[in-house]
C-alpha positions as CSV (number, residue, x, y, z in Angstrom):
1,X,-29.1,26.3,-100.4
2,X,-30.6,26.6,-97.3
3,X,-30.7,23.9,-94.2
4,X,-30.9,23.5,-90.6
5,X,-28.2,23.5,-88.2
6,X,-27.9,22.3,-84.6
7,X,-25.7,24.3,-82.1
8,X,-23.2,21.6,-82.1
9,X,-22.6,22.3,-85.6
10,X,-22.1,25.2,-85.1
11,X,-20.4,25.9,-82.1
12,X,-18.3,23.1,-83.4
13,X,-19.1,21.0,-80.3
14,X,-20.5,17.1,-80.0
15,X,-23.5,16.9,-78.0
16,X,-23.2,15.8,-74.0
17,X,-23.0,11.7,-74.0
18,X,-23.6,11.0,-70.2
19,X,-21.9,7.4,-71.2
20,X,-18.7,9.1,-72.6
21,X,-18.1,11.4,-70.1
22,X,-18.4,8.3,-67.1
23,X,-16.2,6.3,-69.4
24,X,-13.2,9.5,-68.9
25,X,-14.4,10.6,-65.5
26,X,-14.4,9.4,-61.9
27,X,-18.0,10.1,-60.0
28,X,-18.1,9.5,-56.5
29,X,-22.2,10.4,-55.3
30,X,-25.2,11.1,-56.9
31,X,-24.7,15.1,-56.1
32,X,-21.1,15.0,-58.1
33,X,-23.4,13.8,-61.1
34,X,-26.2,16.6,-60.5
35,X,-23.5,19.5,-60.4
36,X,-22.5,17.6,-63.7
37,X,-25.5,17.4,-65.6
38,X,-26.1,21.2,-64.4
39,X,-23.1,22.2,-66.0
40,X,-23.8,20.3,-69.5
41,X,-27.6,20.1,-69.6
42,X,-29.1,22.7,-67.2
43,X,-30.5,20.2,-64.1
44,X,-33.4,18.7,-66.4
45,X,-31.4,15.5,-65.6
46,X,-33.2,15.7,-61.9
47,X,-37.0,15.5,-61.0
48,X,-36.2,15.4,-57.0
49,X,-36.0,19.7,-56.1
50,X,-35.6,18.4,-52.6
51,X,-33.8,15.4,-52.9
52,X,-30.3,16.9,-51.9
53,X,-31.7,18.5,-48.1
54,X,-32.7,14.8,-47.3
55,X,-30.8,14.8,-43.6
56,X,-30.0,10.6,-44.3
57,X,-26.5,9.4,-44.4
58,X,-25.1,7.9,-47.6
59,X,-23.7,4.7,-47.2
60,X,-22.2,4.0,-50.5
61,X,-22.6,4.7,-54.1
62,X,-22.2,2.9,-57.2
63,X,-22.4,3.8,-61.2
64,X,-22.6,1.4,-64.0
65,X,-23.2,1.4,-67.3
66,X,-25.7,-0.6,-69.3
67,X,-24.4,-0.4,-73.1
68,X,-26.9,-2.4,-74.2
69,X,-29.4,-0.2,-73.6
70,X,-27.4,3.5,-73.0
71,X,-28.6,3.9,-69.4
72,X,-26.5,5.1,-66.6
73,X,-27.6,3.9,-63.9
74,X,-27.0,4.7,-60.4
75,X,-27.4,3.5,-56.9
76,X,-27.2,4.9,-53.3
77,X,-28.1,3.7,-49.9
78,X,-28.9,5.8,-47.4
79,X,-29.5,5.1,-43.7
80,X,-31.7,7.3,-41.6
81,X,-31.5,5.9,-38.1
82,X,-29.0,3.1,-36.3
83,X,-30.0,2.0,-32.6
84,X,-28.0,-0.8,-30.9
85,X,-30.7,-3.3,-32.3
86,X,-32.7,-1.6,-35.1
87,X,-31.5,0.0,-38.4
88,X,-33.6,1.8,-41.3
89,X,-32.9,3.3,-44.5
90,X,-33.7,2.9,-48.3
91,X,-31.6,2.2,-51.8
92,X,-32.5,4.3,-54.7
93,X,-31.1,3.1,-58.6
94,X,-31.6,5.7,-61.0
95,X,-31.6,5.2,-64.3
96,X,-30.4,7.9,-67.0
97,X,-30.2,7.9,-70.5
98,X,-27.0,9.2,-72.7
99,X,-28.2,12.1,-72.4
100,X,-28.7,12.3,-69.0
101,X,-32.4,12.8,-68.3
102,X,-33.6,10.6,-65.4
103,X,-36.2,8.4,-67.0
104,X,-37.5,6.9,-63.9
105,X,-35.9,5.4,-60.4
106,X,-36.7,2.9,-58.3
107,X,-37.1,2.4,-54.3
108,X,-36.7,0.1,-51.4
109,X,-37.1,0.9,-47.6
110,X,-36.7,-1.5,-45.2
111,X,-36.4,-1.3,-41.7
112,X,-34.4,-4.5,-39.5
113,X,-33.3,-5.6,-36.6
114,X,-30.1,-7.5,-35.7
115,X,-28.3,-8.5,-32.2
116,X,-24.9,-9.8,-33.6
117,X,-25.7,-12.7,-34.5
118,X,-29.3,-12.8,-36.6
119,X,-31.3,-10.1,-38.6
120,X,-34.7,-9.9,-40.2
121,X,-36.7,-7.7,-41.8
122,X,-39.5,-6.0,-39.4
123,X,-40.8,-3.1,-42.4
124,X,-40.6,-2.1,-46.1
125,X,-41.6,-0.2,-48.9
126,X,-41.0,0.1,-52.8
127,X,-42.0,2.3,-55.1
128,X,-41.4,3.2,-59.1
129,X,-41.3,6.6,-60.0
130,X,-41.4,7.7,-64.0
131,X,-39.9,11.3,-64.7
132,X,-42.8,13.1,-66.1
133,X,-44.3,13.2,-69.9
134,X,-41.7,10.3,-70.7
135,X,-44.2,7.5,-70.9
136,X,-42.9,5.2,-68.7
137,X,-45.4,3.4,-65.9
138,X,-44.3,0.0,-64.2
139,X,-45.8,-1.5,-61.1
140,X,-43.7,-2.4,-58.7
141,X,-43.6,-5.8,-56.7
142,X,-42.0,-5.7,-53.3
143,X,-40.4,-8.9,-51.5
144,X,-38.5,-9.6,-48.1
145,X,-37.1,-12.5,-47.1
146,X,-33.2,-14.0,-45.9
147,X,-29.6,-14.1,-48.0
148,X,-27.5,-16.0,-46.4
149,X,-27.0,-14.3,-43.2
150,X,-28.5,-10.8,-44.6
151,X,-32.2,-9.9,-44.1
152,X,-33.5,-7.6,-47.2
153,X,-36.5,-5.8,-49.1
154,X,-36.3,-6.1,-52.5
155,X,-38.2,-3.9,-55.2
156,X,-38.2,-4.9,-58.8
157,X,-40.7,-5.0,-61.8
158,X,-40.4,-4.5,-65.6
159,X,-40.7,-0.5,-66.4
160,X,-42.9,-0.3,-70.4
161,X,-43.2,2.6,-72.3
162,X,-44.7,1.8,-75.4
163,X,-43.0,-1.2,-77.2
164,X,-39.7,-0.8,-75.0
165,X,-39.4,-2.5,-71.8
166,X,-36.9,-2.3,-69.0
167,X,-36.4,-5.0,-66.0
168,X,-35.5,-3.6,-62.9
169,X,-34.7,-4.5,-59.0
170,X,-32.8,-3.3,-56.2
171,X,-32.2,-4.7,-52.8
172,X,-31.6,-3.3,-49.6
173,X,-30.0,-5.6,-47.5
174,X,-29.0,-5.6,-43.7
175,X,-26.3,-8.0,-41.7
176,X,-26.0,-9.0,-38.2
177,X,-24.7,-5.8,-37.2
178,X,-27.1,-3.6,-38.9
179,X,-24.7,-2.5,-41.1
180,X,-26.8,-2.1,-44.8
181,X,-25.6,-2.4,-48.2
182,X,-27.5,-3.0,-52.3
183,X,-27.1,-4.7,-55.1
């Protein structure tokens, strides 16, 4: 009898799970989970070639899981410039599957200016960004406006590919000190 085997099977391996492997392993930036998913899947996990000569600094980094749909899904904030009364950078969430292809990722610039002791908002941008021949399309609303003592830009929207839908949103937020930070 003849039948069709996977290279699991047998190489007597299970297939990468993105999820499993972030359940058993600490990740600390989004190039720690490139260099992973280039060991395990070959780099079709990234669409962004360039992404990793981007000069900005990263100000923090955060991975969670969503079981519910079996998405990893990062964030990072970057800044790119820090005067004594201006700030600018940008907040990317990724969102991966188990497998670890990027499906799409979201953006949010946003430019502010603080003097100790107030902040606003003075520029911003969002975009949505599909990876390639998955299907997904999603247009984007951006927002700015006042949190408490934070000034932010906010990008979010629902992301459709066929039947399947997926909320998203992702602040960038700045505080009296210019000092920025995402949720």
């Amino acid at each position: 009898m003849r039948g069709v085997c996977s290279s699991a099977e047998i190489n007597g391996t299970e297939p990468f799970d993105l999820i499993e492997y972030c359940e058993n392993h600490t990740i600390n930036s989004e190039e720690e989970l490139q260099e992973v998913l280039d060991l395990y899947i070959g780099g079709s996990g990234n669409t962004d070639s360039d992404e990793y000569s981007d000069p900005s600094e990263v100000i923090s980094f955060d991975l969670t899981i969503d079981y519910d749909n079996q998405y990893v899904i990062t964030t990072t904030v970057y800044e790119t410039t820090n005067t004594r009364s201006s700030t600018s950078g940008y907040a990317e969430k990724k969102y991966r599957n188990n497998l670890g292809i990027m499906i799409f990722k979201v953006r949010v610039d946003g430019t502010y200016s603080y003097n100790g002791s107030t902040c606003s908002t003075t520029s911003a941008s969002g975009s949505f960004t599909p990876t390639p021949l998955l299907g997904w399309t999603s247009s984007p609303v951006l927002s700015t406006g006042k949190s408490g003592s934070k000034a932010y830009a906010r990008t979010h929207g629902t992301a459709y590919n066929g039947t399947v839908s997926q909320s998203y949103s992702i602040y960038l937020y700045c505080d009296v000190n210019g000092n920025l930070s995402s949720t």
